[in-house]
PDB file of N, CA, C, O and CB in Angstrom:
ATOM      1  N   UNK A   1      89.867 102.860  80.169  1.00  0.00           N
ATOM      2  CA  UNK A   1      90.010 103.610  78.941  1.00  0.00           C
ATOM      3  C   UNK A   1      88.622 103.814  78.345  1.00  0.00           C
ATOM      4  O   UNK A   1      87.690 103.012  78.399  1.00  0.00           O
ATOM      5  CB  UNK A   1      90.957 102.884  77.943  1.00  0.00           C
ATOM      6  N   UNK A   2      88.636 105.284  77.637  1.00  0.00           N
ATOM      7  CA  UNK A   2      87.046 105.391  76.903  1.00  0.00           C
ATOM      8  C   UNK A   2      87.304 105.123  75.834  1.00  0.00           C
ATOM      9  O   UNK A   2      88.478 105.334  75.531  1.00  0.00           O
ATOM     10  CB  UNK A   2      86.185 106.698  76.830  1.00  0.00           C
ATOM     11  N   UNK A   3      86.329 104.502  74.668  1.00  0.00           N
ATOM     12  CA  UNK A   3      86.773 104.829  73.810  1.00  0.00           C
ATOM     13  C   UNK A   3      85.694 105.168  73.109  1.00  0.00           C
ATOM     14  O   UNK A   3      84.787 104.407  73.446  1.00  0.00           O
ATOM     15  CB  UNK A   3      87.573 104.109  73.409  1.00  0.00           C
ATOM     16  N   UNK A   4      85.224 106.157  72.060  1.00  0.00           N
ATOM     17  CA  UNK A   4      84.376 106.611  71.378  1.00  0.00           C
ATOM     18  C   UNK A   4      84.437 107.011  69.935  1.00  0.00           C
ATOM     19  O   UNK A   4      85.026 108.010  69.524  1.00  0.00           O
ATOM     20  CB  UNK A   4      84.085 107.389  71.983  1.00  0.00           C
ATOM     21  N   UNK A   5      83.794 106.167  69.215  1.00  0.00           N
ATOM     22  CA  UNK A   5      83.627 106.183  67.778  1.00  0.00           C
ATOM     23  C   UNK A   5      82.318 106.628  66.963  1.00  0.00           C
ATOM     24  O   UNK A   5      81.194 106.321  67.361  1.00  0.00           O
ATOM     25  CB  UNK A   5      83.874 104.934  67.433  1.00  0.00           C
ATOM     26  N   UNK A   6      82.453 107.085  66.245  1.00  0.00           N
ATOM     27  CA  UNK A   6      81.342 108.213  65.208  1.00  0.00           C
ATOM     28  C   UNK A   6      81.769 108.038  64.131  1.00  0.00           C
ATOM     29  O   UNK A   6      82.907 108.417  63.855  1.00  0.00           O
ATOM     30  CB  UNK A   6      81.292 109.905  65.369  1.00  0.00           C
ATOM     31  N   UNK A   7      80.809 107.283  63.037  1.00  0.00           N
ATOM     32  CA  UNK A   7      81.224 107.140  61.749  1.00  0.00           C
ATOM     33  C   UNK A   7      79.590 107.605  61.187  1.00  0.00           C
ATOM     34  O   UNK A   7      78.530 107.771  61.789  1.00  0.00           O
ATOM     35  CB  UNK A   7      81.948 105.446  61.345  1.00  0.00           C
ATOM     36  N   UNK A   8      79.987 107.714  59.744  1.00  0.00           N
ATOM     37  CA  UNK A   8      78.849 108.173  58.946  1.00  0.00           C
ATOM     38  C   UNK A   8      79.024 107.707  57.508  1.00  0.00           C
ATOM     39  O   UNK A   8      80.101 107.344  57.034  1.00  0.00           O
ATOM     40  CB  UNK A   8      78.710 109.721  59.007  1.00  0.00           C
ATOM     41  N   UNK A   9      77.708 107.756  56.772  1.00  0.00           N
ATOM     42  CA  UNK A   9      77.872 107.396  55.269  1.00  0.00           C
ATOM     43  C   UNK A   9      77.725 108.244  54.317  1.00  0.00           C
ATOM     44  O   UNK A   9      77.515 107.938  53.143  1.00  0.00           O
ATOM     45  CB  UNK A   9      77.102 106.513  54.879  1.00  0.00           C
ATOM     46  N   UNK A  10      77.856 109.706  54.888  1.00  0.00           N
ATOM     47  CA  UNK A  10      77.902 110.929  53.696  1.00  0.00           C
ATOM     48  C   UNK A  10      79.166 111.091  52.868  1.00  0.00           C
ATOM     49  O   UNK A  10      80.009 110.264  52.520  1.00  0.00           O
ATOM     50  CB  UNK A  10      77.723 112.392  54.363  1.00  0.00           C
ATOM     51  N   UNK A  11      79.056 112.348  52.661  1.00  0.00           N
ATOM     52  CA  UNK A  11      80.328 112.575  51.810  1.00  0.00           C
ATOM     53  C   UNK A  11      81.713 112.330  52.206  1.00  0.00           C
ATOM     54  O   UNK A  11      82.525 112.106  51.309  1.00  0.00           O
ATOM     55  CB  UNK A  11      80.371 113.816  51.478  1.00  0.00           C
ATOM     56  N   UNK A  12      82.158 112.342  53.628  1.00  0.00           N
ATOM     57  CA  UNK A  12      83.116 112.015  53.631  1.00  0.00           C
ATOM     58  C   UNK A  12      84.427 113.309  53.942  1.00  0.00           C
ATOM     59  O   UNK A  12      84.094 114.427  54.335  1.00  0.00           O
ATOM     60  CB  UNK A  12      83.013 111.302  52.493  1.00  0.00           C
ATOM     61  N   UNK A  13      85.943 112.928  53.689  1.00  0.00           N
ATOM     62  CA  UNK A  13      86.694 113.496  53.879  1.00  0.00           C
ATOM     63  C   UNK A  13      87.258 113.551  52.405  1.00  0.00           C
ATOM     64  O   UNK A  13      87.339 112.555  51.686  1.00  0.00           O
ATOM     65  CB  UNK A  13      87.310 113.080  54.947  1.00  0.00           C
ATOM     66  N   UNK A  14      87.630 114.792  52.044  1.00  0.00           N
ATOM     67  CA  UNK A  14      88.448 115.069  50.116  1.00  0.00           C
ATOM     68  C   UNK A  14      89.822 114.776  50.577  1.00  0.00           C
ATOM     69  O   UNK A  14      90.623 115.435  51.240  1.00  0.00           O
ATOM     70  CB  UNK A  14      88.425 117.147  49.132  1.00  0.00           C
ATOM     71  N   UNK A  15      89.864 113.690  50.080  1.00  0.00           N
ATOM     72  CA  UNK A  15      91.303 113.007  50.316  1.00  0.00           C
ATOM     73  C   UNK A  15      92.430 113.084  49.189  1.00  0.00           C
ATOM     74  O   UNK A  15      93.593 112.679  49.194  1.00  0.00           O
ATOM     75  CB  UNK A  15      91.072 111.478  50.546  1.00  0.00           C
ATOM     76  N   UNK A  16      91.490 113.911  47.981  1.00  0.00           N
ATOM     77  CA  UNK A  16      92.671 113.807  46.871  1.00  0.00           C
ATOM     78  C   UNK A  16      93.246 114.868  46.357  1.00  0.00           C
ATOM     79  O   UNK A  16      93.540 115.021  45.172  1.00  0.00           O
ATOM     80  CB  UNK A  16      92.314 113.192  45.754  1.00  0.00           C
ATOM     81  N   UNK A  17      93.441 115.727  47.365  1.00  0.00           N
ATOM     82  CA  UNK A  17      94.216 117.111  47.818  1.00  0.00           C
ATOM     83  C   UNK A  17      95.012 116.796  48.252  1.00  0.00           C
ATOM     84  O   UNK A  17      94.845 115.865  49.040  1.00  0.00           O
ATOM     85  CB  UNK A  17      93.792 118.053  48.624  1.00  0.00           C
ATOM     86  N   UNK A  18      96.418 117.325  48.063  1.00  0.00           N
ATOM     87  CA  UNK A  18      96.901 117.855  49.107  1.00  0.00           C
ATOM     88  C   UNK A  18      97.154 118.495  49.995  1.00  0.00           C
ATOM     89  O   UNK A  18      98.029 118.419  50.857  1.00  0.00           O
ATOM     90  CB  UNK A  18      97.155 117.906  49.118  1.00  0.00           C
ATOM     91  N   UNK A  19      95.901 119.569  49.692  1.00  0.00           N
ATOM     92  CA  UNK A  19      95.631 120.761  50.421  1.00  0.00           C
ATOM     93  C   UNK A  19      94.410 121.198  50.615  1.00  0.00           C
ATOM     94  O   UNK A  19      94.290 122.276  50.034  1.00  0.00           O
ATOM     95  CB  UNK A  19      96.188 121.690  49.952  1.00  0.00           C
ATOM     96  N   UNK A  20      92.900 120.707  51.452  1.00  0.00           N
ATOM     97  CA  UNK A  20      92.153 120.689  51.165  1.00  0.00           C
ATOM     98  C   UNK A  20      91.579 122.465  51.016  1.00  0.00           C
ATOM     99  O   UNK A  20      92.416 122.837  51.839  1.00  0.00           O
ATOM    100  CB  UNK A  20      91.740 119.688  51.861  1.00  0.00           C
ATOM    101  N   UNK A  21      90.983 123.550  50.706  1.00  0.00           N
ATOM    102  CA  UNK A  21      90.491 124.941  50.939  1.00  0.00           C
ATOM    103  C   UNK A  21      90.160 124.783  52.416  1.00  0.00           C
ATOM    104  O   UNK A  21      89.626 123.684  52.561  1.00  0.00           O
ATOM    105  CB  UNK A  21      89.172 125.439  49.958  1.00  0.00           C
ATOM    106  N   UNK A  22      90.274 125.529  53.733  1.00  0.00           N
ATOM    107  CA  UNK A  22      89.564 125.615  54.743  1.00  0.00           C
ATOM    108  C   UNK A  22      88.917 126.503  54.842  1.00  0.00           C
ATOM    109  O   UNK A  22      89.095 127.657  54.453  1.00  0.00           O
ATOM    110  CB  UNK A  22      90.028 125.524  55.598  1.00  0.00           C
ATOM    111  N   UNK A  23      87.827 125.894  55.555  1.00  0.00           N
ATOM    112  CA  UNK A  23      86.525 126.882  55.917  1.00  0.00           C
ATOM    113  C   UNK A  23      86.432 127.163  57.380  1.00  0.00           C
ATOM    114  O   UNK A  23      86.121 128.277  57.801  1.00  0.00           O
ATOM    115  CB  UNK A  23      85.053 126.200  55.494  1.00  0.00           C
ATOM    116  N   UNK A  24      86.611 126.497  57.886  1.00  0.00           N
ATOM    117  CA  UNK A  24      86.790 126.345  59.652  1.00  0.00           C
ATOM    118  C   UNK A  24      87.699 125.669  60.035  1.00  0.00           C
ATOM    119  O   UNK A  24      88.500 125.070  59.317  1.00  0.00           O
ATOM    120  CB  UNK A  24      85.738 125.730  60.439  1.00  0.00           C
ATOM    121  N   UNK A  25      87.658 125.702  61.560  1.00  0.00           N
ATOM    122  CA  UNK A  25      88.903 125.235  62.613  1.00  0.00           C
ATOM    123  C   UNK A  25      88.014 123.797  63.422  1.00  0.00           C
ATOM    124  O   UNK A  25      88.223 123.519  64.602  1.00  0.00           O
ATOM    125  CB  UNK A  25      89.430 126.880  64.059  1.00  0.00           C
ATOM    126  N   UNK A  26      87.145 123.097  62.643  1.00  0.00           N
ATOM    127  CA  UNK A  26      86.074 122.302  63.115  1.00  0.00           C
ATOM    128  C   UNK A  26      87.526 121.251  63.548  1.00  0.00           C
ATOM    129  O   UNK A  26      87.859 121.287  64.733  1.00  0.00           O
ATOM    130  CB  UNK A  26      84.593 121.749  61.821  1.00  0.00           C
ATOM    131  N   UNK A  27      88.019 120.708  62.972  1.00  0.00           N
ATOM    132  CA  UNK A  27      88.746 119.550  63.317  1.00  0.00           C
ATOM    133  C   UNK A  27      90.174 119.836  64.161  1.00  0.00           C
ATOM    134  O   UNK A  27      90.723 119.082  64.965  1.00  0.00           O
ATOM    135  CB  UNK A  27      89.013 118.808  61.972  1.00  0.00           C
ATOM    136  N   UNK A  28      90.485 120.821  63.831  1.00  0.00           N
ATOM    137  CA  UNK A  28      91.804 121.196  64.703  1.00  0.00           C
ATOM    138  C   UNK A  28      91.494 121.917  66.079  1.00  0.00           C
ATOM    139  O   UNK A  28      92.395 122.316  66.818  1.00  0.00           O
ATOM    140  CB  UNK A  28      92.786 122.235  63.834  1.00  0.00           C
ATOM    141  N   UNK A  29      89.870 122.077  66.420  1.00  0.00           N
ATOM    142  CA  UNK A  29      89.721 122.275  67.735  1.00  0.00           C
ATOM    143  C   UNK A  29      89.263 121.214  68.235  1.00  0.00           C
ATOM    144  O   UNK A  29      89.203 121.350  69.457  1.00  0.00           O
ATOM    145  CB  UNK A  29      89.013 123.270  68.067  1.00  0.00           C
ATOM    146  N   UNK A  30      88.985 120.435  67.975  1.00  0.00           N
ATOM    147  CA  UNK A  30      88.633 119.062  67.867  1.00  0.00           C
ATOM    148  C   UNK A  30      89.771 118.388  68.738  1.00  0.00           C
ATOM    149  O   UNK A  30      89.691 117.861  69.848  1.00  0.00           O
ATOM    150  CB  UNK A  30      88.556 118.540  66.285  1.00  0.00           C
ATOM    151  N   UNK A  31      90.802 118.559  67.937  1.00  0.00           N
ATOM    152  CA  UNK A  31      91.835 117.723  68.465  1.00  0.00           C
ATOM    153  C   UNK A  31      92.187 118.630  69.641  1.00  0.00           C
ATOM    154  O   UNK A  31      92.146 118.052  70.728  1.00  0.00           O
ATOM    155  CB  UNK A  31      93.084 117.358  67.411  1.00  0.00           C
ATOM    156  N   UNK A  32      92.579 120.137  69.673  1.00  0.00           N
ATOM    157  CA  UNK A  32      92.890 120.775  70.575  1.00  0.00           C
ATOM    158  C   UNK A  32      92.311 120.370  71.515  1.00  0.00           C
ATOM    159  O   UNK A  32      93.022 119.969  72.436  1.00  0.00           O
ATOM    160  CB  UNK A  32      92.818 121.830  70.438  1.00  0.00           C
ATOM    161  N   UNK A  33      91.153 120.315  71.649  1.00  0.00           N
ATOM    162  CA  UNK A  33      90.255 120.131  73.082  1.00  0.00           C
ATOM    163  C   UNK A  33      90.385 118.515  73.572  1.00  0.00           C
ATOM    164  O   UNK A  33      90.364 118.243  74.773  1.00  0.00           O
ATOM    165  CB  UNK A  33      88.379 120.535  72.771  1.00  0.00           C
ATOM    166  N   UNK A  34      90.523 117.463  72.528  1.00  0.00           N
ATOM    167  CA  UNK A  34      91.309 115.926  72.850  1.00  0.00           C
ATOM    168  C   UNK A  34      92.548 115.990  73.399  1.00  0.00           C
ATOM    169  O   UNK A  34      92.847 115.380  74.426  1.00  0.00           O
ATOM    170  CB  UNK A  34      91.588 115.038  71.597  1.00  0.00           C
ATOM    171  N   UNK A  35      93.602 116.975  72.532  1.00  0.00           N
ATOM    172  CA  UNK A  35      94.565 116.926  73.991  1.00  0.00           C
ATOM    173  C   UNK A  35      94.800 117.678  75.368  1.00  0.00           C
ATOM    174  O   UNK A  35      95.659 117.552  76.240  1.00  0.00           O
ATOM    175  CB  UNK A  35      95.664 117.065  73.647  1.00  0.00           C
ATOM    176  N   UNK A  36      94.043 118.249  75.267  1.00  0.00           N
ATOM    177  CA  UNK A  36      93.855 118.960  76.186  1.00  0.00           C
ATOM    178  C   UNK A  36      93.507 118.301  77.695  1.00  0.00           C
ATOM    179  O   UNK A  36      93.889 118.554  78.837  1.00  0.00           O
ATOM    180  CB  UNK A  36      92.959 119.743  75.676  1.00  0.00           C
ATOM    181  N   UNK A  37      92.551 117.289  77.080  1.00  0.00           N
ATOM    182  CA  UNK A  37      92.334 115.859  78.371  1.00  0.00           C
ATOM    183  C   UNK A  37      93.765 114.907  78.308  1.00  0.00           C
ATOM    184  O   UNK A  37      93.996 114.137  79.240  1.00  0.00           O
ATOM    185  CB  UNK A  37      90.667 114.492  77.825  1.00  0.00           C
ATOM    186  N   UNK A  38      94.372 114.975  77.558  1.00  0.00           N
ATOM    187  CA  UNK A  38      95.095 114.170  77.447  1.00  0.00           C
ATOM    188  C   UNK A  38      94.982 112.920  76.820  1.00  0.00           C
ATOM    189  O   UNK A  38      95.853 112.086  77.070  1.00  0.00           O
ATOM    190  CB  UNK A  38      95.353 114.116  78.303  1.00  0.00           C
ATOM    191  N   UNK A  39      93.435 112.439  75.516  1.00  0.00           N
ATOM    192  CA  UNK A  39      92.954 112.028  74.793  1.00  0.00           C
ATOM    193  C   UNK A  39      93.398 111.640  73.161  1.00  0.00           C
ATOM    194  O   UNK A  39      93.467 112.753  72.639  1.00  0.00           O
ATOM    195  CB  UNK A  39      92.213 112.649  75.051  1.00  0.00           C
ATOM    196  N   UNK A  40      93.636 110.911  72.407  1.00  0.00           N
ATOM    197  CA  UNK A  40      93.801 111.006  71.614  1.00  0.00           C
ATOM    198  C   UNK A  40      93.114 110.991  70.197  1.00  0.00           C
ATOM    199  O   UNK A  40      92.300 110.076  70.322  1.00  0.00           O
ATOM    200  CB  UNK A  40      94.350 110.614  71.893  1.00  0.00           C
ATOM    201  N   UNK A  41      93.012 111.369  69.222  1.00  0.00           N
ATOM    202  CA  UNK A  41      91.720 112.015  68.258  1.00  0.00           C
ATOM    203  C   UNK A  41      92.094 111.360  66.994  1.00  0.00           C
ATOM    204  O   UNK A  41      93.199 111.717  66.585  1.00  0.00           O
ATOM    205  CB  UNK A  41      91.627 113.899  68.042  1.00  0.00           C
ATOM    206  N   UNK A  42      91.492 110.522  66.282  1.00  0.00           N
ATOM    207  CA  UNK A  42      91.553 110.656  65.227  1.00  0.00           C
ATOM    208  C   UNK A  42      90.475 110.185  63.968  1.00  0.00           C
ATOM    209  O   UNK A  42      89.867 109.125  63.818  1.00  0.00           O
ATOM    210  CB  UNK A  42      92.558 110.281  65.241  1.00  0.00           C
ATOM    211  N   UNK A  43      90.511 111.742  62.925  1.00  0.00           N
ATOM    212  CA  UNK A  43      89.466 111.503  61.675  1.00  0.00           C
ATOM    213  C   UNK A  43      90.212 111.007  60.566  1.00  0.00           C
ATOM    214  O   UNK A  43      91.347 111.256  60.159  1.00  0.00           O
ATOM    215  CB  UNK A  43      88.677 112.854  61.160  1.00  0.00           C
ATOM    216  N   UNK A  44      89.166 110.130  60.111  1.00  0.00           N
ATOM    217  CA  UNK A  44      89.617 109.147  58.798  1.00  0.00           C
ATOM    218  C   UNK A  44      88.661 109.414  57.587  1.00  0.00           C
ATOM    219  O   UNK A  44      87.698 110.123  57.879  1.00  0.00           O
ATOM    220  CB  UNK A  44      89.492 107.395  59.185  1.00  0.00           C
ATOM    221  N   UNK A  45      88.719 109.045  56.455  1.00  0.00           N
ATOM    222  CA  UNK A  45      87.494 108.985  55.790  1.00  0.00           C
ATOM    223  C   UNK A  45      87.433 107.418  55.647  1.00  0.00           C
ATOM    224  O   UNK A  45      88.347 106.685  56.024  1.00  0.00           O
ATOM    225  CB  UNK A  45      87.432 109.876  54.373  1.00  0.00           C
ATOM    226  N   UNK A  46      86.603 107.103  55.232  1.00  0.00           N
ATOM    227  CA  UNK A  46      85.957 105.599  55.093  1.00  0.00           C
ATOM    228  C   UNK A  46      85.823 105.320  53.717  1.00  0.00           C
ATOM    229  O   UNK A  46      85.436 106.043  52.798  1.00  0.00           O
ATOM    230  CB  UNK A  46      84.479 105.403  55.772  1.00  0.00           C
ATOM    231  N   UNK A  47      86.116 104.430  53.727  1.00  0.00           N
ATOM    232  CA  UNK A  47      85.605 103.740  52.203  1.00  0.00           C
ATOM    233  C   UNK A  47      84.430 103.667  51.258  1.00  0.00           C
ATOM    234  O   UNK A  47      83.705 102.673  51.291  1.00  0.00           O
ATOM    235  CB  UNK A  47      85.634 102.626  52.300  1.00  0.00           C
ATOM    236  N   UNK A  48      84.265 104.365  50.665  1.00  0.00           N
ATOM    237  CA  UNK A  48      83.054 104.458  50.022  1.00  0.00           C
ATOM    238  C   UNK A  48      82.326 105.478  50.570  1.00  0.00           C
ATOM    239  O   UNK A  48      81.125 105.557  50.312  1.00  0.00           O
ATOM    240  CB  UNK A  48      82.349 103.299  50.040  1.00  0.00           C
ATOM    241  N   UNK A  49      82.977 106.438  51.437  1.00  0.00           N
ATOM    242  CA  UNK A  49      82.263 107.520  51.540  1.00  0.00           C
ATOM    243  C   UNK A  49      82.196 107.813  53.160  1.00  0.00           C
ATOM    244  O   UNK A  49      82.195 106.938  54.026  1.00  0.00           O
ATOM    245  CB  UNK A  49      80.889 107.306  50.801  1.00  0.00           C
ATOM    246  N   UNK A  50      82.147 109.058  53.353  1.00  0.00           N
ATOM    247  CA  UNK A  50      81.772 108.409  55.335  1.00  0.00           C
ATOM    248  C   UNK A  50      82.990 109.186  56.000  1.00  0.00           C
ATOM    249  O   UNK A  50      84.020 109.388  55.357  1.00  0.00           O
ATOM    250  CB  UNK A  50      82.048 106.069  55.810  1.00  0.00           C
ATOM    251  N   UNK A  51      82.899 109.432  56.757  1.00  0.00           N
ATOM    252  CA  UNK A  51      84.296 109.264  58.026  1.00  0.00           C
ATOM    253  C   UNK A  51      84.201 109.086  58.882  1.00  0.00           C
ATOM    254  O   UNK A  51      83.059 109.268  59.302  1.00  0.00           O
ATOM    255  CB  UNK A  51      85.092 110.031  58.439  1.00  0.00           C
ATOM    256  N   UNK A  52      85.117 108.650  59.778  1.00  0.00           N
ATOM    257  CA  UNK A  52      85.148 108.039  61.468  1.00  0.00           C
ATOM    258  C   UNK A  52      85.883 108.546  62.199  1.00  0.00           C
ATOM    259  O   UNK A  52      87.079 108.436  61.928  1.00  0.00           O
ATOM    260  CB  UNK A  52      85.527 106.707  61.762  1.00  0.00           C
ATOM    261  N   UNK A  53      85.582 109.122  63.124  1.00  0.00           N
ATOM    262  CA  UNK A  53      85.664 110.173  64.546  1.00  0.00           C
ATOM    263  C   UNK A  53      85.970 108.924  65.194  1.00  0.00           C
ATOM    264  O   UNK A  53      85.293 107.924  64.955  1.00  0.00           O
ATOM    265  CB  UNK A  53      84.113 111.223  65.249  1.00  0.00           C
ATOM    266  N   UNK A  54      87.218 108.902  66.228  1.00  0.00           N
ATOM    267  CA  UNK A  54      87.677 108.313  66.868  1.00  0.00           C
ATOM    268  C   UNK A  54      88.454 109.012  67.937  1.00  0.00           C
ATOM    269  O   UNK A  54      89.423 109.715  67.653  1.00  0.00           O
ATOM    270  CB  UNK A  54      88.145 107.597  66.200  1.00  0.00           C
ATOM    271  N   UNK A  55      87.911 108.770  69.547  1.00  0.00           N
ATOM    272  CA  UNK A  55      88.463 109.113  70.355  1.00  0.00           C
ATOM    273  C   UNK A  55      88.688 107.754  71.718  1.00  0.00           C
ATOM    274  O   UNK A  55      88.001 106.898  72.275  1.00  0.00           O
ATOM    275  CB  UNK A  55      87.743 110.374  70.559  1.00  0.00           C
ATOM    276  N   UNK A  56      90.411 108.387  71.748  1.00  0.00           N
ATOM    277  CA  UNK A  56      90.298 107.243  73.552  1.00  0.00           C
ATOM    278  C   UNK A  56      90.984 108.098  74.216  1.00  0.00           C
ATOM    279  O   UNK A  56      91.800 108.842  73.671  1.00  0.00           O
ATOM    280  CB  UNK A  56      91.206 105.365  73.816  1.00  0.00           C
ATOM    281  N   UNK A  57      90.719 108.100  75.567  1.00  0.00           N
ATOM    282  CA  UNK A  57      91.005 108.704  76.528  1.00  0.00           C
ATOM    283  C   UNK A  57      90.911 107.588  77.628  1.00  0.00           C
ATOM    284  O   UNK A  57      89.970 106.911  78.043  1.00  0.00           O
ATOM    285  CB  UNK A  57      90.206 109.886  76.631  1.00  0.00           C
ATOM    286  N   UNK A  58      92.670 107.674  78.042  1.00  0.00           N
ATOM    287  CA  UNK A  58      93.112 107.001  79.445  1.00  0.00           C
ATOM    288  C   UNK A  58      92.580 107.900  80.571  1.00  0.00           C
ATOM    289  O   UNK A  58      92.991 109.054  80.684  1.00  0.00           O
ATOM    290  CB  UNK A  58      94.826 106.858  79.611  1.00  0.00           C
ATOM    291  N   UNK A  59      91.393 107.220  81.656  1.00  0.00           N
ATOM    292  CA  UNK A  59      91.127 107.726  82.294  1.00  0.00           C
ATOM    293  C   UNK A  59      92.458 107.575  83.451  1.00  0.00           C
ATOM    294  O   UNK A  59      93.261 106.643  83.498  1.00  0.00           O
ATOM    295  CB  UNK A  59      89.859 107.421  82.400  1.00  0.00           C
ATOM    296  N   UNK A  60      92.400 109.083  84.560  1.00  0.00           N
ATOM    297  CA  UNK A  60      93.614 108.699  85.045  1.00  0.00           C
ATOM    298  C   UNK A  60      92.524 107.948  86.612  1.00  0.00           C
ATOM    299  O   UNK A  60      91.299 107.827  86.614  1.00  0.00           O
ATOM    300  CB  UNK A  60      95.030 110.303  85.248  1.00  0.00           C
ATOM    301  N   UNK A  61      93.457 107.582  87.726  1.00  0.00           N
ATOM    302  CA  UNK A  61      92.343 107.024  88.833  1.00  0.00           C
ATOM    303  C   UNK A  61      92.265 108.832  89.743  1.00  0.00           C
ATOM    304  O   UNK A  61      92.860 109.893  89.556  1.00  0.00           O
ATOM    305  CB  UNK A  61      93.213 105.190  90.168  1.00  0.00           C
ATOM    306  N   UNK A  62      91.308 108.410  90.626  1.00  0.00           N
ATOM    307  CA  UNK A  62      90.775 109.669  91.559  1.00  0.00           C
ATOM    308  C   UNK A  62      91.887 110.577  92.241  1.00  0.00           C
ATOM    309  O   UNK A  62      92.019 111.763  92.542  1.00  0.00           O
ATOM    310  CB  UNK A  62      89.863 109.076  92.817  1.00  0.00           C
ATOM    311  N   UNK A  63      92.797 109.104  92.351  1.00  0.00           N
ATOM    312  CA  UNK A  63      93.393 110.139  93.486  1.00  0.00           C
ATOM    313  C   UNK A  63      94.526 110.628  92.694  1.00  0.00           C
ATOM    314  O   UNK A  63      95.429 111.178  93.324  1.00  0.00           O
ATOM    315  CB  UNK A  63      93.921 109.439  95.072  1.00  0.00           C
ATOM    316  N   UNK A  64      94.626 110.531  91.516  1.00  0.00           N
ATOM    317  CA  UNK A  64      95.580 111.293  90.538  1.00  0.00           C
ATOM    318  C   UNK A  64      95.180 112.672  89.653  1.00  0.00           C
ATOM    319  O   UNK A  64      95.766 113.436  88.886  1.00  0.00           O
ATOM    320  CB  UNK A  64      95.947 110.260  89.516  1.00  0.00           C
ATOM    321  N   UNK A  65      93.851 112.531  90.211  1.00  0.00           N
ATOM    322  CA  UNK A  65      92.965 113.920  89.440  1.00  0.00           C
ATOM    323  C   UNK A  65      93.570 115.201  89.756  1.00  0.00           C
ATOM    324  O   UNK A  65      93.873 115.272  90.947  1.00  0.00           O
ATOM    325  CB  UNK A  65      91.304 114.125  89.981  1.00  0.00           C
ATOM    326  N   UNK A  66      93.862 116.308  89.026  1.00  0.00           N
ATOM    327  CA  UNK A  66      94.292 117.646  89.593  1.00  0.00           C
ATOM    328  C   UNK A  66      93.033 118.451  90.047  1.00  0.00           C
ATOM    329  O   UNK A  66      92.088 118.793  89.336  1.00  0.00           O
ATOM    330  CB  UNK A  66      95.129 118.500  88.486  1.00  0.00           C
ATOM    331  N   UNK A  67      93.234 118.704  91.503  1.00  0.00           N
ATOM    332  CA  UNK A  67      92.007 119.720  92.070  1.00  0.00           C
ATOM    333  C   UNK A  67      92.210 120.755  91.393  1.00  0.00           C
ATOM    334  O   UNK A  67      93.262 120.767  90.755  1.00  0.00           O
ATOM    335  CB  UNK A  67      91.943 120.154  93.618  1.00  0.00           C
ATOM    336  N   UNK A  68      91.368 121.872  91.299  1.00  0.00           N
ATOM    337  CA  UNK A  68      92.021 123.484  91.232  1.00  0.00           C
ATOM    338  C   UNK A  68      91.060 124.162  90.270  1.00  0.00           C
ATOM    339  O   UNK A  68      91.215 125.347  89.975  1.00  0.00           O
ATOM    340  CB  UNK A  68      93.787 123.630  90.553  1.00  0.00           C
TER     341      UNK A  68
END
């Protein structure tokens, strides 16, 4: 399994919406392209500011790889 984490101490995620305004498709291609491996994605905001990018991906073994 991979697993890969990205956190930061900026501004963060506006969590006290229920609807934040969008400007881009930054996070929902994000995930698109995580499942797409078959990966799973997830952004948080952090405490005091920050958020954390979190990805794992079950590698599958070789001989289960799709050629093509």
């Amino acid at each position: 399994m991979v697993k890969l984490q990205i956190s930061d101490n900026g501004v963060g995620l506006d969590t006290g919406t229920s609807s934040p305004p969008r400007q881009g498709h930054g996070i929902v291609n994000m995930q698109a392209r995580a499942a797409s491996i078959g990966a799973r994605l997830r952004v948080e905001p952090r405490a005091g500011g920050g958020a954390c990018v979190a990805l794992e991906w079950q590698l599958r073994p070789a001989s289960a790889a799709v050629v093509g």
